[in-house]
N, C-alpha and C positions, 0 to 999 in steps of 0.2 A: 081231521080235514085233509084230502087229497092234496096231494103239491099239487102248483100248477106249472105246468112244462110244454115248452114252448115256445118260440117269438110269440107266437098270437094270443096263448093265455097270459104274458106277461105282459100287451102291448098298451093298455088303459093304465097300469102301473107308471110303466114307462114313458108315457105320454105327458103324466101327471109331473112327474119328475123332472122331465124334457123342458118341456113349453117350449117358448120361441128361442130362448136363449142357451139353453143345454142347460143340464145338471152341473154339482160342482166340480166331479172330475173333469166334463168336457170343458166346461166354461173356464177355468180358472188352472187346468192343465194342458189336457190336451188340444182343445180348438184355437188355441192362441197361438201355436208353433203351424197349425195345417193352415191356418188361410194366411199367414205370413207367406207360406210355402204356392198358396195357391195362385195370390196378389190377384192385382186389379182384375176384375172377369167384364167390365163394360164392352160389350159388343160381340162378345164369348157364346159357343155355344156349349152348354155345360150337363153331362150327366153327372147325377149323382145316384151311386152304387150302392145298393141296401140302405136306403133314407129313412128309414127309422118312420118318426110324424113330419119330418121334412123341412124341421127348420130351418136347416144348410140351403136346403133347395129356397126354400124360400128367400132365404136371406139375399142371397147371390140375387136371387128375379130381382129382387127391390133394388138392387146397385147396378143395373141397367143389361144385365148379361141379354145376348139375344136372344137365346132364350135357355129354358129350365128343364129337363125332364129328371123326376125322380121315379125309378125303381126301386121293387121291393119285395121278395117272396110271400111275405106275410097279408093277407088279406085285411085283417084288424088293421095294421100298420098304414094299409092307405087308406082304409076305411078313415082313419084319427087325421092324418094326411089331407085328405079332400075337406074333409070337415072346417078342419083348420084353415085352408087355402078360399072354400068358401067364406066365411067369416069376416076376411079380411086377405082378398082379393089380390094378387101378384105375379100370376100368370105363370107362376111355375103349372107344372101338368106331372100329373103321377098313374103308372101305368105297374100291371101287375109283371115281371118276369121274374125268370131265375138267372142267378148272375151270370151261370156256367151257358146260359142258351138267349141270348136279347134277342128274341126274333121279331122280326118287323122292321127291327134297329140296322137302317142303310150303313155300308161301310164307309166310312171315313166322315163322321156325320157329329163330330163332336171334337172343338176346339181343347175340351180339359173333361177327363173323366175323375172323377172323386172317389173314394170308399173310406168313409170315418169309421174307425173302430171295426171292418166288416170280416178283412180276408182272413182271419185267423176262425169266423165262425164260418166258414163255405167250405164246403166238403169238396167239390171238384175246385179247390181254387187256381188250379192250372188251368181247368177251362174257361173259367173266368177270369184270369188275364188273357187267354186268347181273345175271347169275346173283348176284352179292355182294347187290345191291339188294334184287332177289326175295323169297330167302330171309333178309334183316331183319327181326327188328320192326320196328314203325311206329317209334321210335324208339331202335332197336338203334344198332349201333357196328361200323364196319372200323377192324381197324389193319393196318398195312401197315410189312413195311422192304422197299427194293430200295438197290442199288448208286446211288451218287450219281449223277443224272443228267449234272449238270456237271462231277465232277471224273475222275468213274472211265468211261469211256471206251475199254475195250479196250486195243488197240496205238496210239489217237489220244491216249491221254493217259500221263503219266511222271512219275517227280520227277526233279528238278533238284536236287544238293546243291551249294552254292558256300561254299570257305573264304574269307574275308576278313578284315580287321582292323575291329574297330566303331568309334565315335567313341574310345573309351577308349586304341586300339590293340593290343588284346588281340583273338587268330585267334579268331574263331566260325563254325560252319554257319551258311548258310541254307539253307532250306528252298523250291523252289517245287515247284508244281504247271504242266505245261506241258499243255496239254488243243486239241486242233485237231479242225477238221470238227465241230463241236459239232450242227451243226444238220441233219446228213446220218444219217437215222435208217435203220438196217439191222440185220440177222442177222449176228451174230458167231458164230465156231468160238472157244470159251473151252476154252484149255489147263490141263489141272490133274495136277500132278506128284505123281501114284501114289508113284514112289519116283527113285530115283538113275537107272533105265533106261527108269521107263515113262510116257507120256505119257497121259490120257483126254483127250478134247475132250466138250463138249456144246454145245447151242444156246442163245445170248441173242441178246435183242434190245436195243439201244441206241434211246428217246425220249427227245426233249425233256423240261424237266420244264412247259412249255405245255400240250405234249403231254397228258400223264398227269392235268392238270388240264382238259382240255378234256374226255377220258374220261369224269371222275370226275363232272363236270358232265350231261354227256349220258346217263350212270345213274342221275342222278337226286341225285347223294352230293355233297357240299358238306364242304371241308375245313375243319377246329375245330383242329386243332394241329400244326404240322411241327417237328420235331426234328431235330439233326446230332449224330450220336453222337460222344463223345470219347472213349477209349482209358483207359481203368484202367490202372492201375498196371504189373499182369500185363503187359497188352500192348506195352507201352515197355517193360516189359525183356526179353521173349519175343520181341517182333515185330520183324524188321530197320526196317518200315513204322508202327512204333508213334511213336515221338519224330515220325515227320512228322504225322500223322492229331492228334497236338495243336495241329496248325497251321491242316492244311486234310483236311477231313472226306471220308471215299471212300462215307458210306453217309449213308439217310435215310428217319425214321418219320415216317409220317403217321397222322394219325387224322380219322376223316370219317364225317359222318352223313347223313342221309339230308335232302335239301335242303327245306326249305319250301315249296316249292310241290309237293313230291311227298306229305308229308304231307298236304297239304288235301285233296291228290285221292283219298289212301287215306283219309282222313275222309271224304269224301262217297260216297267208296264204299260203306264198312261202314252209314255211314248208310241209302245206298239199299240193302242187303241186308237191313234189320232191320225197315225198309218193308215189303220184299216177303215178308220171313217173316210180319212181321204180317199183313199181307193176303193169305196162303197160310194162315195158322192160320184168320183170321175165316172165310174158305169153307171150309174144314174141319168149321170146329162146327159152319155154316148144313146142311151134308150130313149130320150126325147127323139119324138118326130120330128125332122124340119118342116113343118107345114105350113111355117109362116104365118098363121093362127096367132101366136102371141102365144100358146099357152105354157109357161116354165113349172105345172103343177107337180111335174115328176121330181121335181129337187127337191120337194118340202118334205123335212124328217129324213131326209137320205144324207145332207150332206150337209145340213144345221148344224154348227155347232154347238148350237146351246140344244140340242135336243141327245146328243153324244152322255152315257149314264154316268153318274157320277163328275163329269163335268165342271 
């Protein structure tokens, strides 16, 4: 039997595994640290980046955000996406793009952008934190989780379990983490076991976490808090990998806003845009006739403020 490789050959697996609540790594590791991070979203306008079948998306619609759009490269993925949102209605909305190009997506058009699990699998991920930037508020919010840069590693990093005796002389595990080649960034073929016979692979990329800060910097985005998620309960007793992950962390959220000097510049921007509305209105009114007519139709859309873009 051919692997299957993929998002979109893997995305009916996935889905399965999903449902509304996440699988047990997200539900019971990872998702618990990102919406701590992400908090209240009521009246929010909220992307979500690479949404998967869009439970995130969805979840947030249901706690009152204003509104929901999730994106997705994978067709399968919104295909499961809509299906789902059909069924049981919430008004998120899911739309096909790539993360590195959201075209259509207005700038500054989103209170909090998301990416669970994403930017370690996006090949241009520098273009997509621009594209994250872009489409912020002036002081909007990304949150992000990816695979620990340091610990989780592909086939370059492992646990090591060793029995010994402690000071006390009573046998205990330890626990390491063995991690190499840390700083040799590349594409990875990531296996994931469909079942007992069948293998999927897809694409990651392994950075620094240098790396992903020198990014973050260079779109403009400035990190406000990083998290390492710890394992609930569930997870240690569900996950062979749970009892170690309360040791040494395999994942990690960030949250980052858009840096200070990129604010000033979008301040002096809007500032010189309201300039030049005003001084497109004043020639405006100077081009009305005096005819005494009554007619003011040459101000309308010249020197409207609510008609000024982005506004």
């Amino acid at each position: 039997m051919a692997p299957k490789v993929g998002w979109d050959a893997l995305a009916a697996w996935r889905d399965e595994r999903t449902g509304e609540e996440g699988d047990l790594w997200h539900r019971a590791i990872i998702d618990p640290t990102l919406l701590r991070l992400v908090g209240p979203v009521r009246g929010r306008r909220v992307l979500d980046l690479a949404c998967g079948n869009g439970y995130l998306a969805r979840r947030w619609a249901r706690q009152g955000a204003a509104s929901v759009l999730g994106v997705d490269r994978s067709r399968a993925n919104l295909r499961l996406a809509r299906q789902r949102e059909r069924l049981r209605p919430t008004g998120a909305r899911f739309l096909r793009r790539d993360a590195s190009r959201l075209t259509g997506l207005e700038d500054g058009s989103f209170d909090l952008v998301v990416a669970n699990m994403a930017l370690m699998d996006i090949r241009d991920v520098a273009g997509a934190l621009r594209e994250v930037t872009r489409v912020l508020a002036p002081r909007g919010r990304f949150v992000f989780s990816i695979s620990h840069p340091c610990f989780d590693l592909d086939d370059r990093s492992a646990w090591v379990v060793e029995r010994g005796r402690d000071p006390a002389g009573v046998f205990r595990d330890t626990y390491w983490r063995k991690v190499r080649n840390y700083r040799d960034e590349r594409s990875i073929r990531v296996p994931w076991s469909i079942s007992e016979s069948e293998i999927g692979f897809t694409t990651s990329y392994h950075r620094t976490l240098s790396t992903y800060s020198r990014l973050l910097r260079a779109a403009g985005l400035s990190i406000v808090r990083m998290e390492e998620p710890s394992p609930l309960p569930e997870a240690v007793r569900a996950s062979p990998q749970g009892r170690f992950m309360l040791e040494v962390p395999l994942h990690l959220v960030v949250e980052a806003r858009a840096h200070p000097d990129l604010l000033r510049r979008e301040t002096r921007r809007r500032r010189a845009r309201r300039r030049a509305s005003r001084t497109s209105g004043r020639s405006a009114r100077r081009a009305v006739p005096r005819s005494g007519s009554g007619d003011h139709s040459g101000r309308t859309g010249s020197s409207g403020r609510g008609s000024r873009p982005g506004s």
